[in-house]
C-alpha positions as CSV (number, residue, x, y, z in Angstrom):
1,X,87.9,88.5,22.9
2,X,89.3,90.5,25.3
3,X,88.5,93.7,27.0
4,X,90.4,96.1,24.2
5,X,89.1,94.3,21.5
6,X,85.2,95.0,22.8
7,X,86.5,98.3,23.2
8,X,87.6,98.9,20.1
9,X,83.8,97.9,19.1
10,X,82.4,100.9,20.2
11,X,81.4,103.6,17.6
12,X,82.1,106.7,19.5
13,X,85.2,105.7,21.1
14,X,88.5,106.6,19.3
15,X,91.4,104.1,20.3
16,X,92.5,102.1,17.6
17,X,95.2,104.0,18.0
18,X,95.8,104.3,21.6
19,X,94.4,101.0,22.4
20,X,98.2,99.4,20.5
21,X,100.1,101.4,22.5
22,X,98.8,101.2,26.1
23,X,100.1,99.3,28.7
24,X,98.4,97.0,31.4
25,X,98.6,99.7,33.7
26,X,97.6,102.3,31.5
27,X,94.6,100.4,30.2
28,X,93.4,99.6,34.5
29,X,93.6,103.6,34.5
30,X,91.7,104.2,31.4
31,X,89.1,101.4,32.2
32,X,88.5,103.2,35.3
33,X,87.8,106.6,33.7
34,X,85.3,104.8,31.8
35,X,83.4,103.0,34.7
36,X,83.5,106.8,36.1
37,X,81.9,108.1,33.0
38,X,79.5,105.7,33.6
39,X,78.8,106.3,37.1
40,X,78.7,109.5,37.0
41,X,76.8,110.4,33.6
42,X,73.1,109.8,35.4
43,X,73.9,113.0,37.6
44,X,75.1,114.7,35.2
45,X,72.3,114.2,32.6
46,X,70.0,115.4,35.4
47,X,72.1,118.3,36.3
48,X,71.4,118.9,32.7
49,X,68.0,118.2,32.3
50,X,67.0,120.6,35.4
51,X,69.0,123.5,33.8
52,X,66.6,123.0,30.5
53,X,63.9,123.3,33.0
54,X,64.9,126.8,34.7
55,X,66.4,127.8,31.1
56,X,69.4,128.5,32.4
57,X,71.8,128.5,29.2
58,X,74.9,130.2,31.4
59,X,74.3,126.9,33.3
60,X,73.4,124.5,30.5
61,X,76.6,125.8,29.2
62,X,79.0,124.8,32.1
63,X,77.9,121.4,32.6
64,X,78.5,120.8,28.4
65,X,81.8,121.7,29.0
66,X,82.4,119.8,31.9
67,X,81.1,116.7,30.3
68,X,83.5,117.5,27.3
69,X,86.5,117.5,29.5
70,X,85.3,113.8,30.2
71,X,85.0,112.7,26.9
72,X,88.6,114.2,26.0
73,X,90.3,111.7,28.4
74,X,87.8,109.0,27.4
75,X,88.9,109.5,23.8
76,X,85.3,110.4,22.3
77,X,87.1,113.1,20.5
78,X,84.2,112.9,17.5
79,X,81.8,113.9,20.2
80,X,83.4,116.0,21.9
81,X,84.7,118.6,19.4
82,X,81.2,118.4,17.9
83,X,80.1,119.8,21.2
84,X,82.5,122.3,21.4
85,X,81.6,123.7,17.7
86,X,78.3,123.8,19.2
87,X,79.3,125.7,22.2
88,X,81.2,128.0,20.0
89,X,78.4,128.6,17.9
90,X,75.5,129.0,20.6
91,X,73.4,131.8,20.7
92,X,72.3,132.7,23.8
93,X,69.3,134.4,22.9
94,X,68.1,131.3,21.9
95,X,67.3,128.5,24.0
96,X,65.3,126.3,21.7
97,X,68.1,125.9,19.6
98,X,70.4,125.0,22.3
99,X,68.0,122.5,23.8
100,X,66.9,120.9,20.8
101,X,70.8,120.0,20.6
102,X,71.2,119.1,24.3
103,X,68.4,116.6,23.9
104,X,70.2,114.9,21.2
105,X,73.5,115.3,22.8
106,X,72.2,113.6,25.9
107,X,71.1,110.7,24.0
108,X,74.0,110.4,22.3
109,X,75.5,109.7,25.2
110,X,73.0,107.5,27.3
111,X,73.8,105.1,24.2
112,X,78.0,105.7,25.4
113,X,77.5,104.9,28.4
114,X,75.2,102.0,27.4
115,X,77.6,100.3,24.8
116,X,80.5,100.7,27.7
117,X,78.5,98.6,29.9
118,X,77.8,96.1,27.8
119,X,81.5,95.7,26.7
120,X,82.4,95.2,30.8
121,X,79.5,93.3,31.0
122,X,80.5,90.5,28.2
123,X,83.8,90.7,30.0
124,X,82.7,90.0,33.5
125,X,80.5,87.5,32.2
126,X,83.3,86.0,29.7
127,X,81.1,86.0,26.7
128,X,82.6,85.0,23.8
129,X,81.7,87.0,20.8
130,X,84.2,86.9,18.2
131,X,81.9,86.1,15.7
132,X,79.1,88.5,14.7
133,X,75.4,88.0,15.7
134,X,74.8,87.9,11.9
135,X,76.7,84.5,11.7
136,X,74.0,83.4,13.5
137,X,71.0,84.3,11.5
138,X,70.9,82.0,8.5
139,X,72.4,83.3,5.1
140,X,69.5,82.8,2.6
141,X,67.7,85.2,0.0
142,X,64.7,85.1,2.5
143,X,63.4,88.9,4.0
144,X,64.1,88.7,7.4
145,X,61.7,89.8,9.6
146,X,62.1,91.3,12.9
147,X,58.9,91.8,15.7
148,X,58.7,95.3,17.2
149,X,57.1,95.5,19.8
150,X,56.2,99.3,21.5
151,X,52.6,100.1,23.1
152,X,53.1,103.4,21.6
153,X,51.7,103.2,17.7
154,X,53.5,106.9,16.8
155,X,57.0,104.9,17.9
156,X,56.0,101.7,16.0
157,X,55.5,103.8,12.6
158,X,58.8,105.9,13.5
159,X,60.6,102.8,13.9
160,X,59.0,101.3,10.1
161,X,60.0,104.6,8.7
162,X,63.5,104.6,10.0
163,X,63.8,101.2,8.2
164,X,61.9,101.6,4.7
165,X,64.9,101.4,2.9
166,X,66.3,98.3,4.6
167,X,65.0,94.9,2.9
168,X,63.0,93.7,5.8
169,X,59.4,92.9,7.3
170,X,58.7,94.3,10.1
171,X,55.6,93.0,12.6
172,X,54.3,95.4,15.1
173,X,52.9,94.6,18.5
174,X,51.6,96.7,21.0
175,X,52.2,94.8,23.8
176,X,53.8,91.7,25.8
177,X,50.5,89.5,25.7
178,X,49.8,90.4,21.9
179,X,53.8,89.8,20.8
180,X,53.5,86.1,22.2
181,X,50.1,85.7,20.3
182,X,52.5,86.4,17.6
183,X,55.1,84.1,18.1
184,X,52.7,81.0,18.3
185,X,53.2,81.9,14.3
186,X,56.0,83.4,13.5
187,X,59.8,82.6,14.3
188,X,61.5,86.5,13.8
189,X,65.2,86.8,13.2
190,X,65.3,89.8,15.2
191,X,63.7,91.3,18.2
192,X,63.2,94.8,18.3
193,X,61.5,95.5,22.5
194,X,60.6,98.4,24.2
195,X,61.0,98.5,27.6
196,X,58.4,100.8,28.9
197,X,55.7,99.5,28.7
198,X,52.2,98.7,31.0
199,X,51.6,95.5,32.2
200,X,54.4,92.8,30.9
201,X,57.4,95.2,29.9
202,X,60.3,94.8,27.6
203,X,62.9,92.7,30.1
204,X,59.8,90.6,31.0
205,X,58.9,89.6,27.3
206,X,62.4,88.5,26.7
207,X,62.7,86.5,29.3
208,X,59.0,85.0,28.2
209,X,60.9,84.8,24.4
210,X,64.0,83.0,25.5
211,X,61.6,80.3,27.5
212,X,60.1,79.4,24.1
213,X,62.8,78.7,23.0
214,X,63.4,81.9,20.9
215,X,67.5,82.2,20.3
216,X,67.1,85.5,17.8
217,X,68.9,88.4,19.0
218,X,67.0,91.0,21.6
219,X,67.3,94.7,20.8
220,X,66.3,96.7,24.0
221,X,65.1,100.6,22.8
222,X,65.1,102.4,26.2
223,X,66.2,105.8,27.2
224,X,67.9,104.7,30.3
225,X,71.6,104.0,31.4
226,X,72.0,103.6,35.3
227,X,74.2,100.2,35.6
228,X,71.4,98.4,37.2
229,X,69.0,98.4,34.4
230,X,71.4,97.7,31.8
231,X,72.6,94.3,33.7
232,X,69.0,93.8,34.1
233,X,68.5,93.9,30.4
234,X,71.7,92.2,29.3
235,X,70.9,89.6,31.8
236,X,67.3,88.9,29.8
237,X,68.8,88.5,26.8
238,X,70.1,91.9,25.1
239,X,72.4,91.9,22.2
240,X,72.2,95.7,21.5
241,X,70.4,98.7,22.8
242,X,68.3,101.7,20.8
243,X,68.2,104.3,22.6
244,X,65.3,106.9,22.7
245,X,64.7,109.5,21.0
246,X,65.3,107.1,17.7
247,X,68.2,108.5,16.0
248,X,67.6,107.5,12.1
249,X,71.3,106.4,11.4
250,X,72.6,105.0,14.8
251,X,69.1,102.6,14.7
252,X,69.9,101.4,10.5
253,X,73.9,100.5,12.0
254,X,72.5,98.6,14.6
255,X,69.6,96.6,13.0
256,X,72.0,96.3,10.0
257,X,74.8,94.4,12.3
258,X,71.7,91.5,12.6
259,X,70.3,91.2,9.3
């Protein structure tokens, strides 16, 4: 698989179209935007963040527009005409409403930036994935189950919530030390890890998962994107990435892809 065809895997990107008619040169130039999207969206987000803070909307506003400009000539054009109805339809005299979008717009985002990395990073790293994790997991009329594992119970529940409709069992575990308790018993299909957590976190439990032998795809739920913690994660083990605050439809496409 090569780099345009992991492109052309991510959800918020729009090139089937572009992606056919580029050429080696033009694809070095776009590939570069993106690894500048990625670079640079951690300042940005925290340009963004500290504007909420000082609720500065006039200031809020500007960097939203800036970061639309980016994800015109990234081809996002989904997101960013959503953000410009938003912008058109702000009111200024309210700032919960306009933060209670830019939370979700940020995070909408952080998983961008994530699902760019992990396309370079399968291509750095030469990893062949033509064939969907779900050819992996054995066909059968079984219920898979899949081991969250959070040490916050409120995110657990959230999780089993977002999931009731999907035929599945779900085991929770509120920590590193009690999820390999689990796994003296149970072989999951699917690992659902958060990374923030006290004592053993998320990238440490994979890497405790993959010693024993556990070959079930790792999803990371983090609300992170700087490079080096993504390589960090997809160096443990991570097929795919939830990102925090849960967003009820993007977490069902992504569990669905493994089940």
């Amino acid at each position: 698989m090569d780099i345009r065809e992991r492109l052309r895997t991510i959800p918020d990107l729009i090139l089937a179209k572009q992606l056919n008619v580029m050429t080696n040169v033009q694809l070095d130039d776009y590939v570069a935007l993106l690894h500048s999207f990625v670079e640079d969206f951690p300042a940005y987000e925290a340009e963004i963040k500290a504007a909420m803070e000082r609720k500065n909307v006039k200031s809020i506003i500007e960097r939203l527009k800036s970061i639309r400009e980016i994800l015109i000539n990234i081809h996002a054009d989904v997101l960013a005409d959503e953000c410009l109805k938003r912008l058109n339809s702000f009111d200024k005299d309210r700032p919960d409403k306009i933060e209670a979008y830019v939370s979700f717009f940020l995070s909408t985002l952080t998983a961008l930036s994530i699902d760019i990395q992990v396309a370079f990073f399968r291509e750095e790293e030469n990893e062949y994935l033509s064939t969907p994790y779900s050819e992996y997991i054995k066909k059968d009329n079984d219920i898979k189950t899949i081991l969250a594992v959070d040490d916050d119970t409120y995110c657990l529940d959230t999780f089993k919530a977002v999931l009731k409709d999907i035929p599945c069992k779900i085991v929770g575990a509120t920590s590193g030390s009690s999820a390999l308790d689990v796994l003296k018993k149970l072989k999951p299909d699917l690992f659902v890890l958060d990374i923030e957590m006290p004592g053993m976190d998320g990238i440490d439990l994979a890497r405790e998962i993959r010693k024993l032998e556990h070959n079930a795809p790792i999803i990371f739920i983090t609300s992170q994107a700087t490079k080096i913690y993504v390589r960090k994660c997809m160096q443990a083990g991570a097929s795919d990435f939830i990102v925090k605050p849960i967003n009820p439809e993007n977490t069902v496409n992504r569990i669905q892809k493994f089940l």
